[in-house]
N, C-alpha and C positions, 0 to 999 in steps of 0.2 A: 504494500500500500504506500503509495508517496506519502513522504510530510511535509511541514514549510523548510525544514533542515534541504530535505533531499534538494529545492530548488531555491536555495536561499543563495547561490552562488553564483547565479545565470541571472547577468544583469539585469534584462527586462523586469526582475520580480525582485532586484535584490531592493529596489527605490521606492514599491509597492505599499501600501499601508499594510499592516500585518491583517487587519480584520481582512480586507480583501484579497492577501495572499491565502488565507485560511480557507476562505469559502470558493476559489478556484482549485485547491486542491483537492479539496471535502468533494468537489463535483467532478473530479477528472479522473481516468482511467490510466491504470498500470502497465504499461506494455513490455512486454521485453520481447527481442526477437533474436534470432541466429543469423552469423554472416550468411549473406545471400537472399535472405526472407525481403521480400516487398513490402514496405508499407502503404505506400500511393502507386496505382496504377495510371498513368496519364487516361485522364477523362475519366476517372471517376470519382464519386462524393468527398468532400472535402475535412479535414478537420484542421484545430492549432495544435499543432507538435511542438513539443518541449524536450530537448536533448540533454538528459541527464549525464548516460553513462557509452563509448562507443561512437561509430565514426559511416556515416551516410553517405551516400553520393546521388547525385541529383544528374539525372538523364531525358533527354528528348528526344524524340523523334522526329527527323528530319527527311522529307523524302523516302521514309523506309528503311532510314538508316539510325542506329541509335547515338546520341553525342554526349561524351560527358562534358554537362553543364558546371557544375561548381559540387562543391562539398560539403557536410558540416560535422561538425562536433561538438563536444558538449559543451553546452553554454550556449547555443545559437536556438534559435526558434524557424520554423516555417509554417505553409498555409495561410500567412496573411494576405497573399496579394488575393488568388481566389476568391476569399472569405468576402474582401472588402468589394470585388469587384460581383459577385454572387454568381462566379462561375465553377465547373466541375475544374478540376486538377489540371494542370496544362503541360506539365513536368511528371517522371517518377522518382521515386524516394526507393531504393533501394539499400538495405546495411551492408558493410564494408567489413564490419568486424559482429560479433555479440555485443546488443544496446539497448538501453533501457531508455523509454519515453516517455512524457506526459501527454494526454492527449487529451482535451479540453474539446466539446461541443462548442457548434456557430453562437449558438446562443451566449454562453457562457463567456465565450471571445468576444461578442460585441458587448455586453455589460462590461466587461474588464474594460474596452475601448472607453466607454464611457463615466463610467466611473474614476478615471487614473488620466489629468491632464499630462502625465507624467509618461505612462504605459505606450498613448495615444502617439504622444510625440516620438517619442523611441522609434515606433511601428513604422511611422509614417518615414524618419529618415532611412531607416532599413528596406522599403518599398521603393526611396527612391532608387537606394544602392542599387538594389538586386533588378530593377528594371533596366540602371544600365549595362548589370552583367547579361541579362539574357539577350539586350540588343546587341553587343557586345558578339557575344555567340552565335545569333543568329545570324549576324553578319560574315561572322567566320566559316560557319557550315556552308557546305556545297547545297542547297537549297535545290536549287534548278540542275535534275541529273537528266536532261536530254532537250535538244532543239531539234525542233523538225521544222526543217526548211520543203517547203513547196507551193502548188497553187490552192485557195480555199477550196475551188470546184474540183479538185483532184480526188476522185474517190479512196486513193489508196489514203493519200493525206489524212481525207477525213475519217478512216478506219485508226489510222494510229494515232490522231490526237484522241478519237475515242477511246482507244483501251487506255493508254496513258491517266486520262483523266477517272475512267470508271476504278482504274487500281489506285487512284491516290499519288500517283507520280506527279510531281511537279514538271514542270514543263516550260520551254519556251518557243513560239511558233512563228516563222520565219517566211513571210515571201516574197522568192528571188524577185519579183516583177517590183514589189514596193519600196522605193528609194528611200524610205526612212530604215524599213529593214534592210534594206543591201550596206547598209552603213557600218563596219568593221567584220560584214561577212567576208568568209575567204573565199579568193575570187575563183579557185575550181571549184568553191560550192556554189557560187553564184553561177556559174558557167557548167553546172554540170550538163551531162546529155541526161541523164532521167532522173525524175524526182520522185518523192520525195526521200531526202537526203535527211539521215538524221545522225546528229552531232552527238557523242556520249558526253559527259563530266571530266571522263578520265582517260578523254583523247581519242577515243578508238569512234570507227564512224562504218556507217552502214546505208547501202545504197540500198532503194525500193525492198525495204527488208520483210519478211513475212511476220507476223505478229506474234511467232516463237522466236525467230530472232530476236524481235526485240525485247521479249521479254526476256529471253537465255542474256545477252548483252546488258537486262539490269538487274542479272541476278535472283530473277524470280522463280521458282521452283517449276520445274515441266517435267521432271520424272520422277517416280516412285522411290523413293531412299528407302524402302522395307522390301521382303519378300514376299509377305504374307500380313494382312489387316484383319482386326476380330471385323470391323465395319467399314464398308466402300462406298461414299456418297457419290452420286452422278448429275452434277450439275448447283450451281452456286448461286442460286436466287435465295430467298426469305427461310424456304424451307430446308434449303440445305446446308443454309448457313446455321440455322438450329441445328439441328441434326450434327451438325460438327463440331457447337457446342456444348453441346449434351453429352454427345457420346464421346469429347476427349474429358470432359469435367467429371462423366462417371466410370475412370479408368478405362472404357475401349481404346484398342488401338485404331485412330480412324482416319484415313483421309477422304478428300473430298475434290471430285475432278470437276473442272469446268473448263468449257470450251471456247470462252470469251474471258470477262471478267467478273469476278463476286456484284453477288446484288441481282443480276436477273433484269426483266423487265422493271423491279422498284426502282433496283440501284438508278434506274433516269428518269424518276420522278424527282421533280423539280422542288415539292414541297406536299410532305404526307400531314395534315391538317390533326386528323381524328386518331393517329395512332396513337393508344393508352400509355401513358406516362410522360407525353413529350405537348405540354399546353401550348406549348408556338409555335409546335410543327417542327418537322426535321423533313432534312431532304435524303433523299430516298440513297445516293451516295454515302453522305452521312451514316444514316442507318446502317448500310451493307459496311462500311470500316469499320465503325465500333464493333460488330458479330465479328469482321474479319479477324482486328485484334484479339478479342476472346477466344475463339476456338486458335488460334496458334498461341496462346498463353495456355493452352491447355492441353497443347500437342498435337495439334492436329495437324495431316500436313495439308496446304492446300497446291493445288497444280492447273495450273491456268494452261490454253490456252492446245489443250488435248482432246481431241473428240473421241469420245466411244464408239468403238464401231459395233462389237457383239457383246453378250451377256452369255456366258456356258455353264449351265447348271448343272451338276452331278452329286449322286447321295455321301458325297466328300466334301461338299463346301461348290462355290462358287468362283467364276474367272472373269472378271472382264478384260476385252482386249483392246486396246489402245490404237487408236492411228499410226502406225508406223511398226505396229506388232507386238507391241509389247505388254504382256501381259500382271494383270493385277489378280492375286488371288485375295478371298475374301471368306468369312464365314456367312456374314452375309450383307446384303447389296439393300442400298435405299436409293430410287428414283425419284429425283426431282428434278427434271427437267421443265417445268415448267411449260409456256408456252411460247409460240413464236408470232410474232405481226402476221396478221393477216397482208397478203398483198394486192395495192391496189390496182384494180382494173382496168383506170384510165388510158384512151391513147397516150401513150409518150410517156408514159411516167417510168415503165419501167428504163428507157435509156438517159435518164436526169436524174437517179437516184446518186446521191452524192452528190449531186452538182446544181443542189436547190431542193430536190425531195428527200425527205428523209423519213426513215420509220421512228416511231418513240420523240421522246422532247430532244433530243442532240442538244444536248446542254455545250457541247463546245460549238455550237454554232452562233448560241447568243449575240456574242460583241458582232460575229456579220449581219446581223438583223438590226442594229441599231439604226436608227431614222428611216428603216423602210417598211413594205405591205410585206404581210406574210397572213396565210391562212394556215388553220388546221381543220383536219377532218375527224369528227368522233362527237361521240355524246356523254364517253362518259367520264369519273373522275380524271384519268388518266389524261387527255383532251383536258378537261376542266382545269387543272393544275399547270399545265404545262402552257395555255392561254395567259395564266395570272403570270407565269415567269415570265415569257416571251414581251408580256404588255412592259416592264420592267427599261425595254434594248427599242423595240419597234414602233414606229411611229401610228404604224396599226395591226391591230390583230383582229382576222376574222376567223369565229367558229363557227365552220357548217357543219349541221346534223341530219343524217337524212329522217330522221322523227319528226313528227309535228309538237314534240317539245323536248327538254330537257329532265324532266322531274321525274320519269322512267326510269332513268338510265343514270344519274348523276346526283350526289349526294347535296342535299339542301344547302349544310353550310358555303358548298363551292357555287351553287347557282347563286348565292347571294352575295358571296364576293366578286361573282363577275361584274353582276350591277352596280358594282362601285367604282370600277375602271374605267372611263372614258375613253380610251382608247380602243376598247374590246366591243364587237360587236355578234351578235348571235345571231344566226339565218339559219331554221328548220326547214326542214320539206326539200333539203340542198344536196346534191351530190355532184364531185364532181366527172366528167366525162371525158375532158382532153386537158393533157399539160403541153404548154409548147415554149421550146429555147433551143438553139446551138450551142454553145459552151456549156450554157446553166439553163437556168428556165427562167423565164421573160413574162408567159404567162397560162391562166387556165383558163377555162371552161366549165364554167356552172348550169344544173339544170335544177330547176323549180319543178319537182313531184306534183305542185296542186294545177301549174297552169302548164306545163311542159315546154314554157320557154327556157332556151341557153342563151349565155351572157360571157364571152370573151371579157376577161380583165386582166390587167397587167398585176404578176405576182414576183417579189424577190424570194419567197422560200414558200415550201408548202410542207408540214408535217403532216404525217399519217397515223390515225388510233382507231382504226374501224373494228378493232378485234381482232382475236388470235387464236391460231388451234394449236392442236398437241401434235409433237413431231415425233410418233411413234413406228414407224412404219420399217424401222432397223430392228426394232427390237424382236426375241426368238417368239416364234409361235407360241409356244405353251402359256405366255401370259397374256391373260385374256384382256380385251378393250372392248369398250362399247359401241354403238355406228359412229360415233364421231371419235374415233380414235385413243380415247382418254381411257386410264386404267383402271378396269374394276379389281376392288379389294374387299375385303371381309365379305359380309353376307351379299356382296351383289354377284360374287362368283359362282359361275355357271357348275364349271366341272372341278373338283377339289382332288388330289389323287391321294391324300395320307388319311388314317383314323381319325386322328386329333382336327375341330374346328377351327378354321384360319384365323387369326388377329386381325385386328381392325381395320388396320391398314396394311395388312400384308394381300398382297398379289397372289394370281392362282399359282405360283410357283415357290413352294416352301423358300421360304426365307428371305425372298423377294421382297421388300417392300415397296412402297409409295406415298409419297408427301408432299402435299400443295396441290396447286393450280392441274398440274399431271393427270391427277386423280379422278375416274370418276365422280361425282354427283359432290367435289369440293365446291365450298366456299372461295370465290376467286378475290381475296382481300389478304391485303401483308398482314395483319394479325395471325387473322384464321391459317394459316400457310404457316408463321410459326409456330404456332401452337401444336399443327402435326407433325412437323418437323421436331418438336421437344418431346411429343406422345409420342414417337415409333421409336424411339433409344429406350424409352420403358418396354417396350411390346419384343423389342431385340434381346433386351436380356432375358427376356421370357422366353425366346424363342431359343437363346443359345444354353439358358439351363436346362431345357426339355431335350435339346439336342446331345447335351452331355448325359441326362440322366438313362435317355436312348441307348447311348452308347454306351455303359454301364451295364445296364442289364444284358447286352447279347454280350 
């Protein structure tokens, strides 16, 4: 238990009135921890630490990279800047050696603020320090670990500013045509024959590279480091990002394959309004790094940027095999694949895709939208969300729906932030029919469902949200789907081949399972999607003690 002794030698308390050194102790917790132990994970809840006994180090995360930030020992304090500023952690606190701390609730720190002109002032000059160490730092760290130089309308361009930015790569993006960017570019990159060219941190550079390249080039994991996993996840949207924190948090060994980058169709939501615990929204990138960080603080590994091609099931366990051949053994396998953009029908649209059409919100296309027209197509949140960001850069945004309204299809609080934006305009009964451009797209083609007139107008972007199916049509016969391709699991399964009743979310193929949007008769919402994603790591260990207890008795 602390007393006033233990922290009567750590400035900040030593100037303290005693009654008020008494009653921050009487309210504060005893921590000890072992070299290596975390006390603060960057981004998460905060408290004020008191450094008793033992020697901390203070780490960021920069681009992906971890840096060490500064240090402390005993007699120092942290958690103030956080506290004061009422944000989550932005640093980690790691122990250096075995150390003993005080750990004081927000509350309790801002009554000390207030009560001690003394405490206050203290706080306040060590706020300033430590602001200019982290500028300091952040000035030093390699922040920006790739430039990609090429044209906006260049599909490949805008495939890798995509991944970059859906993985949390910093980035800076370059093109050769714009004389403010040609300015200390080097001139065989300005001058290359094909683009886009992208620049590493650490000198090495890569021409029209494939999005394993680039990811191999920033050190992001693309192959299996194990032989064999108790759990094999397939595909890195909501639900398999649960799914990979669950099941490294409850001891599974588990990785988790995807074929772009974490997050799924959320990760490009521009801003999730309703998701429980987060009252001012988070954006859907956001969301998918925080799960990201978790499940590899918990061992998981993740591998971008891999497609599955088959699933081999045998009464030994399971195999998926990889693009390029290589296989993953498993005890057993969770699908979340999610689903994919439906594609639009319009003339032209399919050869302007990248060069002004895009599916999803292409959140890196923003800053080219800035003072010009852009439409979206859709009705529902997805569309809705991505209309409010877009209004933010573009001079105008229109959302057509082919419904004669929005309140079907689209959650109340987002049709009533539409009507706050003046820049944002809403046309039902609208579809469109033809896109047309050479380079990029110039413009579309709208038709009116109630009178069947079409209307040529000049557009600078058009995003696409009409809906999305399931892309199962790889996967081995024996697991069953419904007419529209989606997976049934537990009681919706037809043919069952073992004694024992299927799990709830498992697939007709022992130990198969399925999570999220994938799923037959799911809930297509980022909640719901996690929540199965956290329920089938329960239903797996039931599934792999039954399999042990199997093999036990023959």
């Amino acid at each position: 238990m602390i007393s006033t002794d233990d922290i009567a030698k750590v400035p900040l308390f030593a100037a303290m009135p005693e009654a008020l050194r008494s009653r921050i102790v009487s309210r504060s917790a005893d921590i000890r921890v072992e070299a290596g132990e975390w006390l603060v994970h960057e981004g998460s809840a905060v408290h004020f630490w008191t450094v008793i006994e033992g020697e901390l180090e203070v780490v960021k995360r920069y681009g992906g990279e971890t840096t060490l930030v500064s240090t402390f020992e005993a007699g120092d304090y942290f958690g103030e800047i956080p506290l004061m500023l009422g944000t989550n952690a932005y640093v980690g606190v790691r122990s250096l050696t075995p150390a003993r701390l005080m750990r004081t609730d927000p509350a309790d720190f801002h009554f000390m603020l207030t009560a001690s002109s003394e405490v206050s002032a203290d706080i306040a000059q060590t706020i300033a320090r430590r602001m200019s160490l982290r500028r300091d730092a952040y000035t030093a760290a390699n922040v920006t670990q790739a430039a990609i130089v090429g044209d906006r309308y260049d599909l490949a361009c805008h495939d890798l500013r995509d991944f970059l930015a859906r993985n949390q790569i910093p980035y800076e993006w370059l093109d050769p045509s714009d004389p403010g960017d040609a300015v200390g570019m080097p001139t065989d990159v300005r001058n290359a024959k094909r683009f886009p060219v992208v620049l590493f941190a650490n000198g090495k550079r890569l021409e029209v590279p494939t999005l394993r390249e680039l990811a191999e080039g920033l050190n992001l994991q693309t192959k299996p480091a194990s032989e064999t996993y108790d759990v094999a996840i397939i595909g890195g949207g909501p639900a398999g990002l649960a799914a990979a924190v669950y099941g490294g948090s409850e001891g599974l060994h588990t990785v988790m394959i995807e074929r772009e980058a974490p997050g799924g169709q959320a990760g490009t939501s521009s801003r999730i309004e309703n998701y429980l615990g987060f009252p001012a929204g988070i954006s859907g990138d956001d969301l998918a790094n925080r799960a990201l960080l978790q499940a590899k603080r918990f061992g998981t590994e993740i591998l971008v940027t891999r497609n599955v091609v088959s699933i081999e099931s045998t009464p030994d366990g399971h195999t998926i095999e990889l693009d390029g051949g290589e296989r993953v053994p498993a005890r057993a396998i969770v699908i979340a694949t999610g689903v994919t953009w439906r594609e639009l029908a319009a003339d032209g649209a399919a050869e302007l895709v990248g060069r002004g059409v895009y599916y999803g919100a292409a959140q890196t296309e923003a800053l080219g939208t800035r003072g010009k027209d852009v439409f979206l197509i859709g009705g529902g949140n997805s569309a809705g969300q991505a209309a409010m960001f877009f209004a933010n850069y573009a001079r105008s945004v229109t959302l057509l729906a082919r419904g004669p309204s929005l309140e079907k299809s689209m959650s109340y609080y987002l049709i009533a932030q539409l009507g706050t934006k003046r820049n944002i305009s809403v046309e039902t009964d609208s579809t469109v029919v033809r896109v047309t451009g050479s380079a990029h797209i110039e413009s579309i083609t709208t038709h009116d469902e109630r009178t069947g007139a079409e209307q040529e107008r000049p557009a600078d972007g058009l995003f696409v949200f009409i809906g999305a199916d399931a892309e199962t049509a790889w996967m081995p016969a024996p697991i069953e789907r419904d007419a529209r391709g989606y997976l049934r699991t537990g009681r919706d399964i037809e043919h069952w081949p073992i004694a024992r009743a299927p799990f709830l979310l498992e697939t007709s193929v022992p130990g198969v399972f399925a999570a999220g949007d994938v799923r037959s008769g799911s809930v297509k919402r980022v909640a719901s999607s996690v929540g199965e994603g956290s329920m089938v790591i329960a239903f797996i260990h039931e599934y792999l003690a039954a399999e042990v207890m199997s093999a036990t008795r023959s």
